[in-house]
N, C-alpha and C positions, 0 to 999 in steps of 0.2 A: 504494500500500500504506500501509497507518496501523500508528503507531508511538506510544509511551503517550508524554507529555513529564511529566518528574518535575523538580523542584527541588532545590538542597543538600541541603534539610533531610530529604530521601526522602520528602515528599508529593507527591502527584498532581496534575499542572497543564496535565490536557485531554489532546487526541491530535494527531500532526501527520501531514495525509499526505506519504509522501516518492515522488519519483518512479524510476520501475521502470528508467528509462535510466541510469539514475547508479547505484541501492543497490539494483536486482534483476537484474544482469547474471550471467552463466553464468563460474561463478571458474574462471579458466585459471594455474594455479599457472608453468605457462612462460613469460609473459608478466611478470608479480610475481618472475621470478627474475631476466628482462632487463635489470627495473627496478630493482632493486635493483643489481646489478651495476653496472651506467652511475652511479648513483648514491655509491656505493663507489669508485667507478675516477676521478670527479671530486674527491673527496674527499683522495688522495693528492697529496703534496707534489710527488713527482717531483725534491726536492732530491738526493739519493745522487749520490756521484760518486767515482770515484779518479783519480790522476793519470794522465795518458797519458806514452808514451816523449818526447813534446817536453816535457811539464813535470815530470819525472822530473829531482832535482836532479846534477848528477855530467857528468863531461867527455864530450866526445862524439870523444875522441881514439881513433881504431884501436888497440884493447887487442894486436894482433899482426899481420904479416904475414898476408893472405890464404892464400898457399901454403905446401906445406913446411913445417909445423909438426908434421901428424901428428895435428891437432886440426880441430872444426868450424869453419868460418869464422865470425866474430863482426865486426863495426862496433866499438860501443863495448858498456859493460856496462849499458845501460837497458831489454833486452830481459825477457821475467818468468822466464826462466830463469835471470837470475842474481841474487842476494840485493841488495837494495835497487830491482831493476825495475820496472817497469811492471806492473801485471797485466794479461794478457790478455782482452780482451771484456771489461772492468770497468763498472758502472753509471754512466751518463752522467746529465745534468739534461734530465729530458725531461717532456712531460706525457703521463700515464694515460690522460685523457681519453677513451672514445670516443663513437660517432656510434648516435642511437636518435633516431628518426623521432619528431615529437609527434605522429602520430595514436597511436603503440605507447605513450607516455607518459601520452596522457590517458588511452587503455584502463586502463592501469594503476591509473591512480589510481582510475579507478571500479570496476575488480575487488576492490584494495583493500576501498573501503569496501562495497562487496557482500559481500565474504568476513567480513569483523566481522560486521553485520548477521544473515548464514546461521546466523552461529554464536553468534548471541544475545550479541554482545558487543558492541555498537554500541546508546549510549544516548544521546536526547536528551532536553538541562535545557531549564528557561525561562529561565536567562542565568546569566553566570559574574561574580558581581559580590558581594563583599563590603564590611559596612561599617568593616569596621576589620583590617589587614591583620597577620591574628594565625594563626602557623603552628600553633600546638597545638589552635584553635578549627576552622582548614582539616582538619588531620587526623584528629581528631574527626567531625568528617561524613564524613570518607573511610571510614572504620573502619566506621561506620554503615552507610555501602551497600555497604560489601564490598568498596572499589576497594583493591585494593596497590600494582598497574602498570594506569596508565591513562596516558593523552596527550588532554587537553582541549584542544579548537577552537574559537575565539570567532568573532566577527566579524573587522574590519578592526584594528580596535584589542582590546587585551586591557584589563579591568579592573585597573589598575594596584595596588589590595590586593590583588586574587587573585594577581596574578603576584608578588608580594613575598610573599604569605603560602606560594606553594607551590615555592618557590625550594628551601628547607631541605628538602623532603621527597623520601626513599626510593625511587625507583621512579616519579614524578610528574612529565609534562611540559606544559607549556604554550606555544602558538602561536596565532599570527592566523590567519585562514583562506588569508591568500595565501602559508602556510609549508605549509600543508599537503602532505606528501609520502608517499610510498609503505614508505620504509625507518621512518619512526617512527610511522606507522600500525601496522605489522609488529613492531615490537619491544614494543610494550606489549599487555597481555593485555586493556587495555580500553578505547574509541574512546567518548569522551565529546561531542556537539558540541552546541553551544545552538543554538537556531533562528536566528538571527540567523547562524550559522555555515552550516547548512543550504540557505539561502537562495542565502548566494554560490556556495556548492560547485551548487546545480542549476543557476545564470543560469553557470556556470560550464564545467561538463562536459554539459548536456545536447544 
């Protein structure tokens, strides 16, 4: 399938064909939620914790006789029934993590950018490279082609003015092609990639 390639400056700079296994696949919206999800779930610290009845500070002396009191039997006071205890089932230091096959993750990634593409939100530049790394000159062309929320994809390395110039701005994200992912495709309203990005993603997912 052919796709127009434009420049910063919003002129026209030829067409590229892209290939159908990658950016014309059938968008399975249950698969983009998997992925997102694993993604999110990796994401979490998993630090939370409260203390358990061993490290609950306080004596571990029989507050009373077992029997004969007329009351429940208790041990000591570290239990979460009584004021200063333990809590009960309290969040431990664990990892979120789970388990998603990489054939379901490259799916994903190439749903993704089919689904941009479908919906006429996926556009490819001739490169992402500025000569002087100036965020008002960056947003200025932004404004220009209408982008508010985009996420541009370079090649291997990013044009280091671009990525200085597009740091300060609003809604605007910037990656190498090997960060490409599924969650910040999804969150921005517009998938920018230069042909040089193009290239790895099809020697990549095809």
């Amino acid at each position: 399938m052919k796709a127009n390639v434009t420049t910063l400056d919003a002129k026209k700079a030829g067409n590229i064909t892209l290939n159908e296994a990658v950016f014309g696949i059938v968008v399975r919206t249950d698969i983009l939620q998997r992925m997102v999800v694993w993604q999110q779930n990796k994401k979490r610290a998993g630090t939370h914790k409260v203390q358990s009845r061993g490290e609950v500070k306080g004596s571990t002396k029989k507050i009373y006789r077992q029997k004969g009191t007329g009351s429940a039997r208790h041990s000591d006071r570290k239990p979460s029934l009584f004021r200063g205890g333990a809590p009960a089932f309290g969040p431990k230091v664990r990892s979120h993590a789970t388990n998603l096959p990489k054939k379901i993750r490259k799916l994903a990634l190439k749903t993704a950018l089919s689904a941009k593409l479908a919906d006429g939100n996926l556009v490819v530049i001739e490169n992402l490279s500025l000569k002087d790394a100036k965020t008002k000159d960056l947003g200025g062309k932004l404004d220009k082609l209408g982008w508010s929320s985009v996420l541009f994809i370079d090649g291997p390395e990013v044009d280091e003015n671009f990525s200085r110039a597009a740091k300060n701005l609003v809604g605007v994200d910037v990656l190498p092609s090997q960060g490409t992912n599924v969650y910040d495709i999804l969150r921005r309203d517009t998938l920018v990639l230069s042909k040089a990005a193009v290239e790895i993603l099809e020697a990549r997912l095809k």
